[in-house]
C-alpha positions as CSV (number, residue, x, y, z in Angstrom):
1,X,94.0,-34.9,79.8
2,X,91.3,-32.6,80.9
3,X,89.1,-34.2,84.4
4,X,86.9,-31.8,85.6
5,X,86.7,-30.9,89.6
6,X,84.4,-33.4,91.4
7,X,81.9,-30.7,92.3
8,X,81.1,-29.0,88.8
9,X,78.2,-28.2,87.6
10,X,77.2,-29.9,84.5
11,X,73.7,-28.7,83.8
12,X,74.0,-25.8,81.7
13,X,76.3,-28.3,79.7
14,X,73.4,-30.9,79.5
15,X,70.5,-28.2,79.1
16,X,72.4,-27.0,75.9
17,X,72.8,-30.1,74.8
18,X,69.5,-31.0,74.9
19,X,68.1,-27.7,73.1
20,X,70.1,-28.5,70.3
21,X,69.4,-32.2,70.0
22,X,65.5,-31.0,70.0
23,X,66.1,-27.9,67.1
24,X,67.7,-30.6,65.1
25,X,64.5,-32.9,65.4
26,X,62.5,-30.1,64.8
27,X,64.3,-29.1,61.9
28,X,64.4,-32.6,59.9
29,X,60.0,-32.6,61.1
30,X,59.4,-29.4,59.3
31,X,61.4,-30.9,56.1
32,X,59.0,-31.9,53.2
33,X,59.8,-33.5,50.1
34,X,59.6,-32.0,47.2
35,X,57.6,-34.6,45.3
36,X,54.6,-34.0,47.4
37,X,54.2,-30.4,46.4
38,X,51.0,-30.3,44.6
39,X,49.5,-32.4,45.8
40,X,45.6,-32.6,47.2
41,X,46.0,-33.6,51.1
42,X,43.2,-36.0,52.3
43,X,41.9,-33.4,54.9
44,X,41.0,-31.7,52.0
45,X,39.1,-34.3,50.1
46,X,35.4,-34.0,51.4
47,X,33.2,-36.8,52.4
48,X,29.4,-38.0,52.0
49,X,28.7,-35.7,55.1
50,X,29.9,-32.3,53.0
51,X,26.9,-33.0,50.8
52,X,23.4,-34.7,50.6
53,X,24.6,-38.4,49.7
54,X,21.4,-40.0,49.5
55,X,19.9,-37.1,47.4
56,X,22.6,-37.6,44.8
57,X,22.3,-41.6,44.2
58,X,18.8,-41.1,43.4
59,X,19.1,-38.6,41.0
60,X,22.0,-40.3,39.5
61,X,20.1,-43.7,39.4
62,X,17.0,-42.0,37.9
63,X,19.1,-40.2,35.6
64,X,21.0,-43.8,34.6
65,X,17.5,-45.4,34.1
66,X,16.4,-43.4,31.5
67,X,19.5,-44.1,29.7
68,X,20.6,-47.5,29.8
69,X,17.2,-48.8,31.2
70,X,19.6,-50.3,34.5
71,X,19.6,-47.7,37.6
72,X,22.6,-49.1,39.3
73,X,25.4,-48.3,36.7
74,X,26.4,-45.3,34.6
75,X,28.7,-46.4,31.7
76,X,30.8,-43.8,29.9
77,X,28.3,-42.3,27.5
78,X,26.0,-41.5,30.6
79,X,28.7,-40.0,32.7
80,X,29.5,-37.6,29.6
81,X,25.3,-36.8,29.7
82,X,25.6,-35.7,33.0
83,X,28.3,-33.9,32.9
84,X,27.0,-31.9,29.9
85,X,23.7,-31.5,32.1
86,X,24.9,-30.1,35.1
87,X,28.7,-29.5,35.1
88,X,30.9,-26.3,34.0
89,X,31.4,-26.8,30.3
90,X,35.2,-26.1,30.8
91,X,34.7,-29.7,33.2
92,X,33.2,-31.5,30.5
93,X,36.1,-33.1,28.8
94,X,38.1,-33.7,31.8
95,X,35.1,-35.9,33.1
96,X,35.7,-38.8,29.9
97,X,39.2,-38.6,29.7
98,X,40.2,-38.0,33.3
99,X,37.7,-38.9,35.6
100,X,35.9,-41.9,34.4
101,X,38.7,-43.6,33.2
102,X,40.1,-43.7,37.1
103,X,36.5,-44.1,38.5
104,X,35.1,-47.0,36.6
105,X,35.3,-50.5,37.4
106,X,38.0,-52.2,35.1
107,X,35.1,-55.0,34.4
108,X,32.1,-53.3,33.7
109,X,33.2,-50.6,32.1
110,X,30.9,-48.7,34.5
111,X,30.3,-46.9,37.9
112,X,28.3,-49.1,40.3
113,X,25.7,-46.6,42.2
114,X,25.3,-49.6,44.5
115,X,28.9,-48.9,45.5
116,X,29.3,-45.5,48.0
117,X,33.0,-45.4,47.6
118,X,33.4,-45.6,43.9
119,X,30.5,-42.7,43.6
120,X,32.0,-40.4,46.6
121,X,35.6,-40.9,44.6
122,X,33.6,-40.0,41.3
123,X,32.5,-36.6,42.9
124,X,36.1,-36.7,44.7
125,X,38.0,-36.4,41.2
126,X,35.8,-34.4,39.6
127,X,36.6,-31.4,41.9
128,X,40.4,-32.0,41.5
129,X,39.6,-31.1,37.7
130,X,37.4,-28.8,38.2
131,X,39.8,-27.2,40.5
132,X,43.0,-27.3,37.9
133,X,40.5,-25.9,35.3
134,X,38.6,-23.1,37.3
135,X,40.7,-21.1,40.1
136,X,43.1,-23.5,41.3
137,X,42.4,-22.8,45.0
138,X,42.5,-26.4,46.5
139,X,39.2,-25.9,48.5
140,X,38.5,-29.6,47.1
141,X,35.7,-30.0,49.9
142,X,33.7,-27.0,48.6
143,X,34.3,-28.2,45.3
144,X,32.4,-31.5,45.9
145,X,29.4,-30.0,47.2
146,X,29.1,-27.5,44.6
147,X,29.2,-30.1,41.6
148,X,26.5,-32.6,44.1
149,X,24.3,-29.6,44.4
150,X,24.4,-28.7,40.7
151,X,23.6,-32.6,39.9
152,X,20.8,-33.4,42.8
153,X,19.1,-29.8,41.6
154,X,19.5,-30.6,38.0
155,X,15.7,-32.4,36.7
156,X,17.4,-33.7,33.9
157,X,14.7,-34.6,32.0
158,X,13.4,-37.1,34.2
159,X,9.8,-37.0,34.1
160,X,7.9,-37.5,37.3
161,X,5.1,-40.0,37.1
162,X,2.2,-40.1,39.4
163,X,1.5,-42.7,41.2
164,X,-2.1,-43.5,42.8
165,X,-2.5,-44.5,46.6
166,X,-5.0,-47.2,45.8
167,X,-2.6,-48.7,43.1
168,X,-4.9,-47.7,40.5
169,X,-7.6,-50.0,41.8
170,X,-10.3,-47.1,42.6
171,X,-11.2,-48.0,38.8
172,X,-11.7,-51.5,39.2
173,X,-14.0,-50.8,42.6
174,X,-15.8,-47.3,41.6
175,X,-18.8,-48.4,38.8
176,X,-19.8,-44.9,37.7
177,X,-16.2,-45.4,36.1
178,X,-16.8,-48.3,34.5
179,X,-16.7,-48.1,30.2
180,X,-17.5,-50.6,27.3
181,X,-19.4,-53.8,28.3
182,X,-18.6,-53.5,31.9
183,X,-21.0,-50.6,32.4
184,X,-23.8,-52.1,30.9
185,X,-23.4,-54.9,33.0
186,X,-23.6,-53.2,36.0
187,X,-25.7,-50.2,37.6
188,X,-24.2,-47.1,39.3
189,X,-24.1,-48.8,42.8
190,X,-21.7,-51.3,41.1
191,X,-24.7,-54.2,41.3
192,X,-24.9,-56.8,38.5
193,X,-28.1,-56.3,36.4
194,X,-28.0,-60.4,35.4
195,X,-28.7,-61.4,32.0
196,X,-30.4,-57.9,31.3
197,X,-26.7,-56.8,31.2
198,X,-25.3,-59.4,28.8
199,X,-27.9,-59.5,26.2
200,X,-30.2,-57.6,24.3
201,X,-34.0,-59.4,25.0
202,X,-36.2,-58.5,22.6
203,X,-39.9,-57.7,23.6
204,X,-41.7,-59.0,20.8
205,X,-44.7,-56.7,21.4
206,X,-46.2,-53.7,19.1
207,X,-48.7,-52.9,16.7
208,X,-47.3,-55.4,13.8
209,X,-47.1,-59.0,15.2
210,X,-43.5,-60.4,14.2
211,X,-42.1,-56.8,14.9
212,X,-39.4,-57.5,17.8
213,X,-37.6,-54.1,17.8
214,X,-40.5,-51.9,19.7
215,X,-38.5,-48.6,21.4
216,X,-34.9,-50.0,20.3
217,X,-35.2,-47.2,17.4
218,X,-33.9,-44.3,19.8
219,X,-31.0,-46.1,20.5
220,X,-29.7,-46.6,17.3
């Protein structure tokens, strides 16, 4: 049996042993199972900050409404519209047979624009598709903000109605617009004109006695 002298020096020993405990860690870190390759990592998934959030649920709910006549969900058949609107025509398909399908809410049938999560993982699986069908180059965060820009600049047919500042009731206070009966019963200053304005008084004055019609023919 081997006992080392009192006074040697173990350190290079425990230095050694050390390094090689740590290479070992090291090693088993920088492992990776295979079943992960392929995979889209989180930090590559972008967020409502990559792209104009708000911009995008408005289009999307004005878009819905003109549609199903409900702005707050898009069912299947309005999902496929806006895909064919806006979206790479190689994307198209993938959108109803990929994409909604793993979207929509089992219920409903539908995706709830009320509901930020459900619409950022709408935009979120979309550019994993359009990724596997376009360059395959992972950049999943450009990816989202191309397909939001292409939808929030898309007019998609929505037609912009204007809406007065007065609520429309300029016509109701402004006499000079008045039509029909209402502007014979008032004058241009928007003053009642009485009975005048609600009946038609005849005269009864000219050169034949019972003739009641004097200076009525001109307006016939």
């Amino acid at each position: 049996m081997f006992i080392p002298e009192r006074n040697l020096d173990l350190k290079p020993f425990l230095l050694q042993r050390t390094s090689s405990n740590s290479s070992l860690l090291i090693d088993r870190a920088e492992h990776k199972p295979s079943a992960f390759k392929g995979l889209p990592q989180t930090s590559t998934m972008a967020s409502s900050d990559d792209y104009d959030y708000d911009a995008l649920v408005e289009k999307m709910k004005a878009f819905a409404l003109t549609q199903t006549k409900n702005a707050s969900k898009m069912d299947s058949k309005t999902v496929g519209k806006l895909a064919k609107e806006c979206w790479p025509k190689a994307l198209q398909p993938r959108i109803d047979s990929s994409v909604f399908p793993k979207v929509m809410d089992k219920t409903t049938k539908s995706i709830n624009l009320d509901n930020k999560e459900q619409v950022q993982k709408f935009i979120a699986e979309a550019s994993i598709q359009y990724d596997d069908v376009t360059k395959k180059t992972k950049e999943f965060k450009k990816h989202e903000k191309f397909l939001a820009d292409k939808v929030i600049a898309s007019d998609l047919g929505i037609k912009k109605t204007a809406i007065s500042k007065t609520g429309g009731v300029d016509k109701m206070t402004d006499a000079s617009k008045y039509t029909g009966a209402h502007k014979e019963r008032f004058d241009d200053s928007g003053k009642g004109k009485g009975a005048a304005g609600r009946s038609d008084k005849a005269e009864n004055t000219g050169y034949v006695g019972n003739y009641k019609g004097q200076g009525t023919f001109d307006k016939k």
